[in-house]
C-alpha positions in Angstrom: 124.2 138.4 127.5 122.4 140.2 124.8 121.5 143.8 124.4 117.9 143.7 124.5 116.3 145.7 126.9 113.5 145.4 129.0 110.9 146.3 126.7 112.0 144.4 123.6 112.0 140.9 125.9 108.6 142.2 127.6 106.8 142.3 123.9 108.9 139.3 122.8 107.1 137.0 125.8 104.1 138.5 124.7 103.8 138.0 121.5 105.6 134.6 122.3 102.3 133.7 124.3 100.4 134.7 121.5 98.9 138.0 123.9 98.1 141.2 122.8 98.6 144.1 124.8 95.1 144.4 125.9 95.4 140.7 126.8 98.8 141.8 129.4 97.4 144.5 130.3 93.8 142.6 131.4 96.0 139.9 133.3 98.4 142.7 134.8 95.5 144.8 136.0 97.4 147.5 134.7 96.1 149.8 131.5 97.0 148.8 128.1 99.0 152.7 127.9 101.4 151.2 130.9 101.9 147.9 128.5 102.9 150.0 125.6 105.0 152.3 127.6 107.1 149.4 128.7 107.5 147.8 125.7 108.4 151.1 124.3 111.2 151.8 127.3 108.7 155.0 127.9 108.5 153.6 131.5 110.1 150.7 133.4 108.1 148.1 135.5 108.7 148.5 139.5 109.5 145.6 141.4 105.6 144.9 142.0 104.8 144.8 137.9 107.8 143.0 137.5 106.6 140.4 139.3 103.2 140.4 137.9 104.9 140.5 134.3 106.9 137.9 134.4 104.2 135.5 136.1 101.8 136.6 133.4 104.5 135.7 130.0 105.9 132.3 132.0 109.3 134.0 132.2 112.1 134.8 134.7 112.2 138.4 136.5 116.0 137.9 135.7 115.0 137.5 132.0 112.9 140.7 131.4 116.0 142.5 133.4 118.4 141.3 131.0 120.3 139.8 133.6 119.9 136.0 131.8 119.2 135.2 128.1 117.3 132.2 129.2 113.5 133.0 129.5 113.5 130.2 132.4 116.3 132.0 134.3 118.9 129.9 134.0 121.9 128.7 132.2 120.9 126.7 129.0 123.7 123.9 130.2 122.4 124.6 133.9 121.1 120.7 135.3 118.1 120.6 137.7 119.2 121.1 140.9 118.1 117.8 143.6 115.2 119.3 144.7 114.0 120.3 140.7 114.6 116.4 140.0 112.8 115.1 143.3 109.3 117.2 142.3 109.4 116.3 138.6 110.0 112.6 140.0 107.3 113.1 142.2 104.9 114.5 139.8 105.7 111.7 136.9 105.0 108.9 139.3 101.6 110.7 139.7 102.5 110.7 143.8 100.8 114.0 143.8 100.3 114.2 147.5 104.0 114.1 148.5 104.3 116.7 145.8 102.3 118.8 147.2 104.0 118.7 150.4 107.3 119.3 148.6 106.3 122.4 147.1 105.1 123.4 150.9 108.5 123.2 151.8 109.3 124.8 149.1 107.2 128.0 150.0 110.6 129.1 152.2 112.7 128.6 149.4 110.5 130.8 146.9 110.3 133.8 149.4 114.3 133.7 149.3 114.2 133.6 145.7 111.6 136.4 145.9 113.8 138.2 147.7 117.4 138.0 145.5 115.1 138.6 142.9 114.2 142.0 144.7 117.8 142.9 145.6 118.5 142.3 141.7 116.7 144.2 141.0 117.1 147.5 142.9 120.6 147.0 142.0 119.7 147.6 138.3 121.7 150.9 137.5 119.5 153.4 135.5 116.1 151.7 136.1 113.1 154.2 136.3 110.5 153.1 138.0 108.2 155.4 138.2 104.7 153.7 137.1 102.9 156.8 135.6 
């Protein structure tokens, strides 16, 4: 895993997405101070700006923790996993509907994720989170 920290992959994504900080900041609903402060490592996101962040510069919580060097979150060699293949099945055959009531089922499955992704993180040794 490499070194980088929290605030070098947060302005990374950014700039990756072509954002300034203004632009993070207006999508975060969070001052463009806070931005800078986290890309700085002045100040480290909480769990709730985490969240936001990573939503905001299409990467993985797990990414901006340093905890993966993939910006999707998982191994480079890692295959899609059967229910991965089923949805982009579903969607290239344009059988949107039973998509849609794929990702519904899904909706359990992403509150779990949501959830390891919170234990994750509190388990992060040395993480401030104060939010000035």
């Amino acid at each position: 895993m490499s070194a980088k920290g929290i605030g070098t992959r947060i302005k990374y994504a950014r700039e990756s997405r072509k954002l300034s900080q203004q632009d993070l900041a207006d999508r975060c609903k969070i001052g463009v101070a806070q931005i800078w402060r986290y890309e700085n490592d002045k100040s480290k996101p909480g769990a709730d700006h985490l969240v936001t962040l990573s939503k905001e510069l299409f990467v993985s919580a797990d990414y901006l923790l340093g905890l993966s060097d993939n910006p999707r979150g998982f191994s480079e060699g890692e295959e899609l996993n059967e229910v991965q293949k089923e949805l982009v099945s579903l969607v290239s055959h344009n059988d949107l509907e039973d998509a849609i009531k794929a990702l519904g089922v899904l909706h359990a499955y992403m509150d779990n994720m949501y959830y390891q992704m919170v234990v994750r993180y509190s388990q992060y040794e040395g993480m401030d989170t104060r939010e000035d």
